[in-house]
C-alpha positions in Angstrom: 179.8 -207.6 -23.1 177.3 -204.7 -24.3 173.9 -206.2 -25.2 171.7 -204.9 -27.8 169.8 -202.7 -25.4 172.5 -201.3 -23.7 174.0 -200.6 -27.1 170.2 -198.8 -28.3 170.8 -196.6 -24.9 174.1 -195.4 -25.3 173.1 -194.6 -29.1 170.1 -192.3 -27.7 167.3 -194.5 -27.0 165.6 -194.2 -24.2 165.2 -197.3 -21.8 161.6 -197.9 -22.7 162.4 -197.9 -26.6 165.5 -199.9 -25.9 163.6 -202.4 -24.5 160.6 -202.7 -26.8 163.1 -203.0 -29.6 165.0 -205.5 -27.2 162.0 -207.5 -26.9 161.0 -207.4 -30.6 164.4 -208.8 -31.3 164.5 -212.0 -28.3 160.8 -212.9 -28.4 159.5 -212.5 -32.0 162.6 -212.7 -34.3 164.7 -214.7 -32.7 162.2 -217.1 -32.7 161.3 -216.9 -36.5 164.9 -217.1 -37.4 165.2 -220.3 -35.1 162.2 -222.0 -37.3 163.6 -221.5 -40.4 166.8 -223.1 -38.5 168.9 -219.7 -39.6 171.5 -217.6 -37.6 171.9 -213.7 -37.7 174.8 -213.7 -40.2 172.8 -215.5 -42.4 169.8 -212.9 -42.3 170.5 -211.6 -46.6 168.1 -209.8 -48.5 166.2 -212.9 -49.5 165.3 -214.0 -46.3 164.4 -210.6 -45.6 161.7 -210.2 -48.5 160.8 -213.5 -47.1 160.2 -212.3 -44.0 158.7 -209.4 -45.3 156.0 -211.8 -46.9 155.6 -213.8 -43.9 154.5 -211.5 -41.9 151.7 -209.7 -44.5 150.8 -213.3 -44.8 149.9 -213.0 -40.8 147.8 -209.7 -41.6 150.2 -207.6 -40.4 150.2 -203.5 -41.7 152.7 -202.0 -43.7 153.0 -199.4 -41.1 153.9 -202.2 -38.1 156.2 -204.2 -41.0 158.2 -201.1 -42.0 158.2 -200.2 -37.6 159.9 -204.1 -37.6 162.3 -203.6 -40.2 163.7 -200.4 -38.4 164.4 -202.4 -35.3 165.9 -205.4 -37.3 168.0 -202.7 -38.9 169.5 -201.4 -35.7 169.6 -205.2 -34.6 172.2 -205.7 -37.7 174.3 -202.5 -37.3 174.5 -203.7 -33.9 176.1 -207.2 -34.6 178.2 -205.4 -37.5 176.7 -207.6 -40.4 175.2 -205.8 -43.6 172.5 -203.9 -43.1 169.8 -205.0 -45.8 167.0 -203.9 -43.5 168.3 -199.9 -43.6 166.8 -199.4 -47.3 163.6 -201.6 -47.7 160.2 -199.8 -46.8 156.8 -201.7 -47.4 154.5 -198.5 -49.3 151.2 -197.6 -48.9 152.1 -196.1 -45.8 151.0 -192.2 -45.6 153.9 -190.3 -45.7 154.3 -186.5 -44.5 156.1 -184.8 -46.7 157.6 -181.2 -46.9 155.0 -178.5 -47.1 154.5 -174.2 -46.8 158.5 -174.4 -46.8 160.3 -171.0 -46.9 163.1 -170.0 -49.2 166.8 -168.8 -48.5 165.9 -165.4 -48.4 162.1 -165.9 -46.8 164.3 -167.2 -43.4 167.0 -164.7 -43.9 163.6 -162.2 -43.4 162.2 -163.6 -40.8 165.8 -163.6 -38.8 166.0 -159.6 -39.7 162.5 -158.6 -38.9 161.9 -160.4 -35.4 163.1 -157.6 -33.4 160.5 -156.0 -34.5 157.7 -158.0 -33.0 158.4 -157.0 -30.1 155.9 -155.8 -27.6 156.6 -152.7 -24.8 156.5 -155.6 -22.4 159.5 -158.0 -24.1 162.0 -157.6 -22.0 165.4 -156.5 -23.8 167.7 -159.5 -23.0 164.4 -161.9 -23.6 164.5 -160.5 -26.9 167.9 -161.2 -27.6 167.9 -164.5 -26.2 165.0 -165.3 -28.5 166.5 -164.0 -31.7 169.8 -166.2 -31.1 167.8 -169.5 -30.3 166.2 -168.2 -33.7 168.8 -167.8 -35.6 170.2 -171.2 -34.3 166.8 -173.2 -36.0 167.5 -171.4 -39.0 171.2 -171.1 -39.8 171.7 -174.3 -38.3 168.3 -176.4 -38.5 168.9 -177.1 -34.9 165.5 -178.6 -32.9 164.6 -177.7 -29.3 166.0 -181.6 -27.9 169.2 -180.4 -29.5 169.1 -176.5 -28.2 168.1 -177.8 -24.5 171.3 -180.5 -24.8 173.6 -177.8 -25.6 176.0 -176.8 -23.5 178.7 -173.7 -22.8 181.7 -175.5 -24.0 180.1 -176.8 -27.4 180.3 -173.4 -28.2 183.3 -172.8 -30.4 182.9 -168.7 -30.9 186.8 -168.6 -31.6 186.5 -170.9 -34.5 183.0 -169.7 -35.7 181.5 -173.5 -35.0 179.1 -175.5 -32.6 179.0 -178.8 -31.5 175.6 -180.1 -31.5 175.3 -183.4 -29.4 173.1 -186.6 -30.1 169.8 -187.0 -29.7 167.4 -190.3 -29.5 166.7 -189.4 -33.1 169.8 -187.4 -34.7 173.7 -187.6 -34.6 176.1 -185.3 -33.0 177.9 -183.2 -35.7 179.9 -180.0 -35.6 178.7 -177.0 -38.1 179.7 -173.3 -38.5 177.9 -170.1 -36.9 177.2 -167.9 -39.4 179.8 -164.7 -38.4 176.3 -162.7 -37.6 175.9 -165.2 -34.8 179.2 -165.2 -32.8 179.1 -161.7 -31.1 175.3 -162.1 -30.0 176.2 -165.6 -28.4 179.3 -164.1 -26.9 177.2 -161.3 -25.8 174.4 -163.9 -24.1 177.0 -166.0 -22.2 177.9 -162.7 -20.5 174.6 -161.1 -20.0 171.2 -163.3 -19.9 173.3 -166.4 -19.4 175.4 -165.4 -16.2 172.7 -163.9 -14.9 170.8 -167.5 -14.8 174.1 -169.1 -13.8 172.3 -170.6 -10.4 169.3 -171.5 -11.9 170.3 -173.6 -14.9 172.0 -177.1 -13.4 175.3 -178.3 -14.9 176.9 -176.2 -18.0 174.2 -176.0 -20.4 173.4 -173.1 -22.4 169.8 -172.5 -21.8 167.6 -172.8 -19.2 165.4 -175.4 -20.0 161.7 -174.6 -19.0 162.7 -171.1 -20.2 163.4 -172.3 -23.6 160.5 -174.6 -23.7 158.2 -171.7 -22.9 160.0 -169.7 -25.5 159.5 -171.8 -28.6 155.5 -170.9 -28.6 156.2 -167.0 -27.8 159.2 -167.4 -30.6 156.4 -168.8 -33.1 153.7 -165.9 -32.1 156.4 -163.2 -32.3 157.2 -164.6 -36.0 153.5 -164.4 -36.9 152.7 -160.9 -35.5 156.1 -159.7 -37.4 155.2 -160.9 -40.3 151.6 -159.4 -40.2 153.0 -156.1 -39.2 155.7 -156.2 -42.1 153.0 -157.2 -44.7 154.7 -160.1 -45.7 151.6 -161.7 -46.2 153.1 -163.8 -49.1 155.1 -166.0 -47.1 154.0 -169.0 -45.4 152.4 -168.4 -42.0 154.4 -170.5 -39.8 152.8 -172.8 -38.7 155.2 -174.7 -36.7 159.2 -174.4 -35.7 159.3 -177.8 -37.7 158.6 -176.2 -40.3 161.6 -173.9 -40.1 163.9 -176.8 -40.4 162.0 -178.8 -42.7 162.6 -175.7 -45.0 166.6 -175.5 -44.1 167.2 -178.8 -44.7 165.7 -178.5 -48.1 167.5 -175.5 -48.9 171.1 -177.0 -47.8 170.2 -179.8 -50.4 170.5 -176.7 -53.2 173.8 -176.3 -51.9 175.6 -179.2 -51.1 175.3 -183.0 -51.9 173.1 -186.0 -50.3 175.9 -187.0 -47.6 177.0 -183.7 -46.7 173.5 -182.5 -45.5 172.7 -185.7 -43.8 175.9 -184.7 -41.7 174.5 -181.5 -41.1 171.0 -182.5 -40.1 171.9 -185.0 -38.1 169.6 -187.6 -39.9 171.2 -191.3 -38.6 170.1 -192.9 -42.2 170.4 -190.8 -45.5 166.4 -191.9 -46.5 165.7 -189.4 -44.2 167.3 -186.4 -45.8 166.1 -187.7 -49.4 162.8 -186.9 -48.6 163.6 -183.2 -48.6 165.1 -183.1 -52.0 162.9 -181.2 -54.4 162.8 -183.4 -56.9 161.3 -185.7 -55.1 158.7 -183.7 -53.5 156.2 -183.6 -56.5 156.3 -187.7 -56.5 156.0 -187.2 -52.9 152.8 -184.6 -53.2 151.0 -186.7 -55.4 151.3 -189.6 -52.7 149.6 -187.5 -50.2 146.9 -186.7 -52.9 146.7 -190.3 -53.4 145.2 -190.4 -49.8 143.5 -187.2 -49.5 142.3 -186.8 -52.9 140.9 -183.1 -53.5 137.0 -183.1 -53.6 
């Protein structure tokens, strides 16, 4: 029978996380269930503000509370009882929130005008390599764990679609290539991706120190198009996060709460409300809270 941290691994954990959370669960509250003589299934909402006020009672941070209540969480999905734990969050913990994010169009630009930044060094097929992996962050909000897990037969050119597998911190999911994408990824597999058929192990797509290298020269090659464009209005990017962060908020103009969770991958839907812009001004004035303007 699967235990819980077998179970955390196959969801995406890795061992070392499995096994804190493992640990958290057997040695600390286990044992605070046991004093209160209560079992698992009759963990409710009421024990778990009780909890909650047990352990600030102790001294214990909201930050390390709300860390607890994401590994009870997982704890319940993984017995299949209700999962009061998922929505409760202590505040007063500094939140990062959504910042410099670029509209619709602002991406759309940056996608059409990163040819240009190249150098008379970039080689041709590094180019177009680049621009692809590009165009993957911002028509589908992928991240570089999920780039480097992909693999030649999640591509579905035929259907205009990819499968993006699971990560230790989002879902798998399938979502549609924008029809500007197909012919240079069908192009790739033939070209740059043959051509590093011995090198890459297995089936995947890229090759992964390759595309770890890349995402730096992708981010500099953004900047110095931008700069030689004179788009100085946009955003300077200042990270790729920040390329999805800005995705994810756009999808939310487009389609509902549930539907962009699915497409972001987020395992809880929390974690895609945070992007919604009508909850970014209550969410600036948090951050203000602790860095008040001086």
């Amino acid at each position: 029978m699967e235990n819980y941290r077998e179970w955390l691994i196959n969801k995406g954990f890795g061992s070392n996380t499995a096994a804190d959370y493992n640990k958290f669960i057997e040695k600390k509250f286990k044992l605070y269930l046991h004093t209160l003589l209560l079992s698992i299934e009759e963990f409710e909402h009421e024990q778990l503000m009780q909890y909650i006020r047990h352990r600030k009672a102790e001294g214990v941070g909201a930050k390390t509370i709300n860390l607890e209540l994401k590994k009870i969480s997982y704890y319940l999905d993984f017995k299949g009882l209700p999962n009061v734990a998922e929505p409760i969050r202590l505040k007063g913990v500094q939140r990062r929130i959504p910042h410099d994010l670029f509209t619709e169009k602002q991406l759309d630009n940056i996608y059409q005008k990163f040819p240009e930044s190249k150098n008379h060094w970039t080689h041709e097929n590094t180019l177009k390599t680049y621009h692809l992996i590009l165009g993957l962050r911002i028509y589908q909000g992928l991240q570089e764990q999920e780039l480097a897990k992909l693999e030649i037969n999640h591509l579905q050119l035929d259907k205009g679609k990819i499968y993006v597998p699971a990560t230790k911190r989002t879902n798998k999911r399938i979502l549609d290539l924008k029809p500007f994408q197909i012919l240079p990824l069908h192009e790739y597999l033939l070209t740059e991706r043959k051509s590093l058929n011995d090198e890459i192990e297995g089936g995947y797509l890229f090759h992964k120190k390759r595309l770890i290298r890349g995402m730096s020269r992708i981010k500099k090659m953004i900047n110095r198009s931008r700069l030689k464009c004179g788009t100085s209005y946009e955003p300077r990017l200042n990270n790729m996060a920040q390329i999805r962060a800005s995705v994810i908020t756009n999808w939310l103009q487009h389609y509902n709460l549930r539907e962009v969770q699915y497409m972001a991958g987020h395992k809880y839907v929390s974690s895609t409300e945070r992007y919604r812009t009508d909850n970014l001004e209550d969410l600036q004035k948090e951050l203000e809270k602790y860095h008040p303007l001086k």
